[in-house]
Structure formats: C-alpha cells, structure tokens
N, C-alpha and C positions, 0 to 999 in steps of 0.2 A: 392776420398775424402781424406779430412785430417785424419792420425791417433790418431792428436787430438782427434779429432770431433768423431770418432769411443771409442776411451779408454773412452770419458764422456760419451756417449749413453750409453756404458756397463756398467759404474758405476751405472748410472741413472737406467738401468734395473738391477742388480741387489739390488739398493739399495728397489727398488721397489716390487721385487719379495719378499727377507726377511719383508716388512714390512705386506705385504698379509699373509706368513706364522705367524706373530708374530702375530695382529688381531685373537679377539677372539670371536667378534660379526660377525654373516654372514654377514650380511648385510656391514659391513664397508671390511668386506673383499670382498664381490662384489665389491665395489665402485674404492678397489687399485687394483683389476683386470681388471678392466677396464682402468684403469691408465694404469698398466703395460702393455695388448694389446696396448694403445697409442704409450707407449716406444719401444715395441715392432715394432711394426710399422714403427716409425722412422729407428730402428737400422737397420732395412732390406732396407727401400729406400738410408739408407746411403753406403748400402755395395750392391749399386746397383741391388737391385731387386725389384723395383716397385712393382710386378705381385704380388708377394711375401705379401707384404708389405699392400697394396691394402688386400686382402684374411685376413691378418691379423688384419687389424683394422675392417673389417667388425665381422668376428667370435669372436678376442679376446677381443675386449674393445665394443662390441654391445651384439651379440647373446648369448654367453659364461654367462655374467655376467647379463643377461636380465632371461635364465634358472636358473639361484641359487637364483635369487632373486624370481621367481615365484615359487619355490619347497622352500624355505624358510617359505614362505606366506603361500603356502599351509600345509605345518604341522606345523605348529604356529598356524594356524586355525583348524585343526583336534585336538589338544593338548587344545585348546579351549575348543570344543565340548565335547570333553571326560572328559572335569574336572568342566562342567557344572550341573545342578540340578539334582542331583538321588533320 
C-alpha cells in the first residue's frame, strides 16, 4: 500500500485515540472507541493483515465498547437505587 495512505490512517488513529482519552463522559467515550476499533481496523487491513483486522473490528469497535457501555448502565442504575427513598 501507499505510505500515504498508511501515515493518514496513523494520524487518523491517533487523533482518535487522544480524543477517547480527552472524553469525560463514558459513554461518549464508548462511542470514540468504537471509532477508534474502526480506525483501527482499517490500519491493519492496510498494512496487510486482514485476519488481523477482521478480529479487530469485531472486539474493538463492537464487543469492547458494547461491555463499557453495559457496566456504565449498570452502576448508573445501582448509584440510582442507593440514592433512592430512605
């Protein structure tokens, strides 16, 4: 592939990754991790590994950000209960 096309994917993941760490709400920081597995993704079928690639858009931009957002939910919901009627 182009080295182009390589040096923008990097930028792209890492501009992607800094804005997940900057994100202060979970939840939106789910949503750029899921981004970033995309980007992610990308940069490995570019530098030829499919297999690679494939594995990563399933775990990092599906699974990955599918678990933070249900453990999000779920003590956001317990944090509920406990600040409910005494």
């Amino acid at each position: 592939m182009s080295d182009a096309l390589i040096v923008v994917v990097l930028v792209l993941v890492a501009a992607s990754a800094t804005a997940a760490v900057a994100q202060r709400d979970p939840a939106r920081q789910a949503l750029v991790l899921s981004f970033l597995g995309v980007l992610l993704a990308a940069l490995f079928t570019v530098l030829q590994a499919p297999d690679v690639g494939l594995s990563q858009l399933a775990v990092g931009s599906a699974l990955t950000p599918l678990l933070v957002m249900l453990s999000v939910r779920k003590v956001r919901r317990r944090g509920r209960s406990k600040e409910g009627p005494e």
